[in-house]
N, C-alpha and C positions, 0 to 999 in steps of 0.2 A: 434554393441553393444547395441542397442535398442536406440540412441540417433542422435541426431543431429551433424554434421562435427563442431569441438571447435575449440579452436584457436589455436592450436597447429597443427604442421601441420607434416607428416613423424613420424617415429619410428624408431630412428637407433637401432643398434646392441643388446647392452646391454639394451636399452628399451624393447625392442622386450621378449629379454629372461624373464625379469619377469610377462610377459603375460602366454610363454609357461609354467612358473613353478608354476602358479595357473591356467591354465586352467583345466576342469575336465579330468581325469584320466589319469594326468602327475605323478601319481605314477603306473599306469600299469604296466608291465612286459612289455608289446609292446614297450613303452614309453619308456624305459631304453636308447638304443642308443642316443635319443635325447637329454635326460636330460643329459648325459655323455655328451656329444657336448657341451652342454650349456655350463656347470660348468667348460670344459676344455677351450673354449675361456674364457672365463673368469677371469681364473690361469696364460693364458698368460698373459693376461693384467695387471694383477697385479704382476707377473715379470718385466715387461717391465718396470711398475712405481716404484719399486724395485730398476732396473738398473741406471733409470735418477734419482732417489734420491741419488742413491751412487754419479754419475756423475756432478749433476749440479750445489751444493753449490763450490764456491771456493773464496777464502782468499785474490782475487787481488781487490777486490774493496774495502773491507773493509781497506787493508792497503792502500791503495791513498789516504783515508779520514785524515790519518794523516802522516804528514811529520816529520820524523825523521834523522838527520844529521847524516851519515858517522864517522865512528870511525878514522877520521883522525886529530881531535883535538890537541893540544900542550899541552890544560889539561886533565889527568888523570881524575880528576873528573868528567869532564864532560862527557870524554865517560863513564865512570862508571854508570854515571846516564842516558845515553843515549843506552848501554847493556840493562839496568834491564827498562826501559819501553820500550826497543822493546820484551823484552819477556812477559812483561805484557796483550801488545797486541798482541803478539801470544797465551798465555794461553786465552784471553779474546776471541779473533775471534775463537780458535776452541772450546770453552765454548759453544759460540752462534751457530756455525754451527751444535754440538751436538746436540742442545737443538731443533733444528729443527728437528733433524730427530728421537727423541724420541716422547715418546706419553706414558705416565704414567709411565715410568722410561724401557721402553721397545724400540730397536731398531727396528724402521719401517721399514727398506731395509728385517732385517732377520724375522718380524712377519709377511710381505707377500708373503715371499717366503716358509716358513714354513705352512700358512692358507691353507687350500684346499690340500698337499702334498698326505696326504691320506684319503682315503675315508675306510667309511664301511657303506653297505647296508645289509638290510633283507630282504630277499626273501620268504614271505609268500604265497610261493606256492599253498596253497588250497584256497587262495582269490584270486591270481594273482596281489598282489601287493607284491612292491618291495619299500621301505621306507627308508631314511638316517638315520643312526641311530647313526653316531659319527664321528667327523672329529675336527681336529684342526682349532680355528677361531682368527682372529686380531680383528675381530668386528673394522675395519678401512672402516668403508663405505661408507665413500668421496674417499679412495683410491681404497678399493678390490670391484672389483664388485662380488664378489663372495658370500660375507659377505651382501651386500647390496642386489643381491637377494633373499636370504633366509629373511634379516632382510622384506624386503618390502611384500615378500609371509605370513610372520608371524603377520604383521600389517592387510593386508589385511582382513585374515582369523578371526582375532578380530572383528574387524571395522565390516564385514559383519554378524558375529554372533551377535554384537550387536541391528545392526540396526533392526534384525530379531525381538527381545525384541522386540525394541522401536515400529514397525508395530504393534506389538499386543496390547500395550498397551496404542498405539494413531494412532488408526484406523484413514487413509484421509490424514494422511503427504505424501507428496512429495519431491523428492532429484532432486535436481539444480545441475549441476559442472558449480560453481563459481569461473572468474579469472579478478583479481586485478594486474597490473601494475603502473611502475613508468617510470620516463623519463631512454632512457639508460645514463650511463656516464662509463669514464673510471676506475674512484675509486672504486672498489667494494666493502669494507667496509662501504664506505660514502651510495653508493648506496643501500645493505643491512639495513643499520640501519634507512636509511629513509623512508623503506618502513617500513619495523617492525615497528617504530614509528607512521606512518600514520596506520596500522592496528591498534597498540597500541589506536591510538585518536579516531580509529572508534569506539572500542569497546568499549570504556569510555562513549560516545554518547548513544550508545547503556544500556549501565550498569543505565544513569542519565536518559534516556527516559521510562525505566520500573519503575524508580523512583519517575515520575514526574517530573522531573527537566525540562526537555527540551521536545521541540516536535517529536514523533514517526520517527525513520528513518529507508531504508530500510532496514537493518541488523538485526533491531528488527522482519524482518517475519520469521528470523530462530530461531528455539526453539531446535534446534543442530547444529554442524557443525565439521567437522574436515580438516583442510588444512597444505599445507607445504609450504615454500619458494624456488622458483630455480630458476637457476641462467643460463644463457649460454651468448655466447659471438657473435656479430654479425660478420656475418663472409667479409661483406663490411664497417662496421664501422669502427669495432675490438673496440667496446662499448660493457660494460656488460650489457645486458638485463635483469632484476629482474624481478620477477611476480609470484603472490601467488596465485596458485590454492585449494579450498575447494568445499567439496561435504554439501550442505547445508539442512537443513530440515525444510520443511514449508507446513506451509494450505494453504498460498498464493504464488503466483507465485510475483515472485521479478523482479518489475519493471527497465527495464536495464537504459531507459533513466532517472529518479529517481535517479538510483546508481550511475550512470557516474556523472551526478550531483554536487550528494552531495561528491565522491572520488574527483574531481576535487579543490571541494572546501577545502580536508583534505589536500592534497598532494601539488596543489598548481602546479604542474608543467605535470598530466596526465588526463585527463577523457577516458581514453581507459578501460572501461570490456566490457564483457563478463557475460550473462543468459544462460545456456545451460539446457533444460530441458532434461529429461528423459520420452521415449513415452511410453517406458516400464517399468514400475517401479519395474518390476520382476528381470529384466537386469538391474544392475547399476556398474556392475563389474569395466566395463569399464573406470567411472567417479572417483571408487578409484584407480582405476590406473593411474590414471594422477595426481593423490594426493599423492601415494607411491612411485614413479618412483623417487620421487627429488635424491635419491640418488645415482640413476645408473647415470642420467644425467650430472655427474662428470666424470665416467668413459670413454663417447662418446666425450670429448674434448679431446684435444691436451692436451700429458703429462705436458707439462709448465704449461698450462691453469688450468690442474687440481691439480697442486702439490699447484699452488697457489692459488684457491680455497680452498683447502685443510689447508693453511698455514694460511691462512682469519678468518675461517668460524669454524673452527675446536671445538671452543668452544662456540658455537652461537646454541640455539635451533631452529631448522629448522622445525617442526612436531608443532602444537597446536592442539589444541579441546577445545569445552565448552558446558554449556548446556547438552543434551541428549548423548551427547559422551560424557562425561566430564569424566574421572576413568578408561576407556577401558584400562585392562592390557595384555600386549603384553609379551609372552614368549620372556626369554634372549635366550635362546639356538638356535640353527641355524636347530637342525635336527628338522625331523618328527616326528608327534606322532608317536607311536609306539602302534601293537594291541598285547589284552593280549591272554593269552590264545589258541594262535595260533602255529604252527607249523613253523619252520623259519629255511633256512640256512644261513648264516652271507658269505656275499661278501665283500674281500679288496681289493679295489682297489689305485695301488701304480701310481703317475701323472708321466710322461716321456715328459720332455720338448721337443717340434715341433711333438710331436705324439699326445699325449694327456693320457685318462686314460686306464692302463694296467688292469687285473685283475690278482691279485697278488696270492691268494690262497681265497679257498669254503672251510668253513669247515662244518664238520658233522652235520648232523641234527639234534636238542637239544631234539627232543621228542625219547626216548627209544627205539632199536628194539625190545625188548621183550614185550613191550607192543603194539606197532603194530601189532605183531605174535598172541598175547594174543586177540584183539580185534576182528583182523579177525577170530578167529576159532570160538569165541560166534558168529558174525555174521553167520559163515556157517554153524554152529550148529542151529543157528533159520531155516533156511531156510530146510535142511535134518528133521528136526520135524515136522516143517510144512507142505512140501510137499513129500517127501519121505520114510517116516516113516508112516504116514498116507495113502499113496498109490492116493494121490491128483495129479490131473493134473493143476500144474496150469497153468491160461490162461494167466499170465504176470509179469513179477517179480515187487514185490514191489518196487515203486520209491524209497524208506527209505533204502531198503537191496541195491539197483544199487549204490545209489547215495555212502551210506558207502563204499561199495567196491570199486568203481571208486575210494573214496578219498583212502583208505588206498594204495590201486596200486600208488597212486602216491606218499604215505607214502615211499613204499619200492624203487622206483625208485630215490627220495627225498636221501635216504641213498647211492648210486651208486653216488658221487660228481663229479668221476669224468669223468664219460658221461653226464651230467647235465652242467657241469660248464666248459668247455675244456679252460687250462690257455693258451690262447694268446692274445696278444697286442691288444685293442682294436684300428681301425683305423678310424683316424679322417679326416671326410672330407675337409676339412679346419680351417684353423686356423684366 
């Protein structure tokens, strides 16, 4: 990736896929199989956390918390009043158990199993790309990795077209991936909010040093930055590990021991970062990828691990920026752009749980056949004028008349869907 080994070490699964879904020409036609692979482990995963939401709240511990006597009384009354607050707290505990497994008045078990169900692609055959162009989404992206790869490809593709600006218009910056740590402990709220706080202080330092207030620290050499919060869990502690990775932008190179420093003295309980430079400053793909991943990195724990992540975190922002990133708007939608002006068949693909994704039906090609038939005969007509008509020999067909025919040939083959597109079950290598 043009950089130096970070701290982070391994890439599982769901990591892994948001790499392949921005790397260049993972909208190919080639590409196709792969990117079906992704999106299908993916769907399972979010089945599965589907499954353990319906399965894992239950009502016995909440009723241990309070002790209610037996309707074996001598008064009347009392059981009377001992009926009506045990249904209280039955109406109460499944109030609360609902209330978990909602998310904007929406049931989570049926909005991830519903996300990703079907797909529909366009297959811009005369470019050979092949694009998502509509699918139902939960936008659950602590829960769906599915939702969380498109959401983190869509950040991505921002964040880099910005940065493109900011190079032009401040020639001799440099991008650092910068990561910031706290002590592990078991609380993960506690352990989240301490660090958000401790960034909170840094930037305040920051905000009062461009002020005068205070003297210059290292945070003041980024004149951008944008980072996330994530979170995993050790797997010999079983302590949650927090740590804030950001891709930083500076004239100078930010001195690591300086930072440990002064983070030691915010926190109080860490001096562990991390300076990772970039050798190539052309290649930095890599360093926002370790800044958009925060939220597969939910997906690659243990379903417990992440329902309660999930249950934590759910209303807590996890994404910042300032400075030179500071505005960067991020498409809501989960598909592709889409190109205009082009020729396209529309692919549905219907998901088949422990297979993966089927293709369901190709429909016809939206550009005309009469005007295919129409275009081609002006082309043939130029050519019989030119060289036929005139009694020319020519020595090589224009590239412009080849290249038109090639495409319209694959105009009229484009229309044949269904030797193009043969519906069967796609198979998945694994799950």
């Amino acid at each position: 990736m043009g950089r130096e080994k970070g701290p982070e070490k391994g890439n599982p699964l769901f990591v892994e896929s948001l790499a392949g879904e921005t790397k260049k020409g993972f909208d190919d036609a080639v590409s196709m199989p792969g990117r079906l692979d992704r999106f299908s482990k993916a769907h399972h995963r979010a089945l599965d956390m589907a499954d353990y939401i319906r399965t894992v709240a239950t009502c016995k511990t909440n009723y241990a918390m309070v002790h209610i006597p037996d309707n074996d009384s001598i008064d009347p009354e009392l059981n009377r009043r001992n009926i009506a607050k045990r249904k209280r707290i039955e109406l109460y505990v499944k109030a609360d158990f609902d209330s978990k497994q909602k998310y904007c008045g929406r049931d989570i078990p049926v909005a991830l199993k519903t996300c990703g169900s079907y797909l529909q692609f366009r297959d811009y055959f005369r470019t050979g790309k092949i694009l998502l162009s509509s699918m139902i989404s939960c936008d659950l992206h602590m829960l769906c990795p599915l939702c969380a790869m498109r959401r983190g490809a869509k950040m991505l593709k921002a964040y880099l077209a910005r940065l493109e600006v900011i190079r032009k218009e401040n020639p001799g910056l440099q991008a650092y991936l910068v990561t910031l740590t706290v002590k592990d402990g078991g609380d993960l709220l506690e352990r989240f909010n301490h660090l958000q706080e401790s960034m909170q202080t840094y930037t305040e330092q920051r905000r009062n040093a461009k002020k005068g207030r205070r003297d210059l620290v290292e945070f003041n050499k980024a004149l951008g930055a944008v980072g996330s919060y994530e979170f995993k869990k050790g797997s010999g502690s079983g302590l949650w590990h927090p740590h804030f990775h950001a891709v930083w932008l500076c004239y100078e190179k930010p001195d690591q021991n300086l930072l440990s420093r002064e983070w030691k003295a915010i926190t109080g309980d860490s001096h562990i970062v991390d300076v990772t430079p970039f050798h190539n400053q052309n290649d930095v793909v890599g360093g926002f990828l370790e800044v958009f991943k925060y939220a597969l990195k939910f997906s690659d724990m243990p379903l417990d691990q992440n329902w309660h992540g999930y249950q934590t975190l759910q209303k807590k922002r996890l994404v910042t920026s300032f400075g030179l990133f500071r505005g960067v708007e991020v498409p809501k939608n989960n598909e592709d752009e889409l190109l205009d002006d082009e020729p396209y068949v529309d692919l549905f693909y219907r998901f088949i749980k422990g297979t993966g994704y089927s293709l369901e039906k190709a429909s016809g090609i939206n550009e005309p056949l009469h005007k295919i038939i129409t275009d081609s005969k002006v082309l043939l007509n130029q050519f019989i004028k030119k060289h036929v008509l005139t009694k020319e020999e020519p020595k090589h067909v224009d590239k412009s008349f080849s290249d038109g025919l090639d495409s319209h040939v694959r105009l009229f083959e484009a229309h044949d869907v269904s030797k193009r597109f043969p519906v069967k079950p796609y198979k998945q290598v694994s799950i």
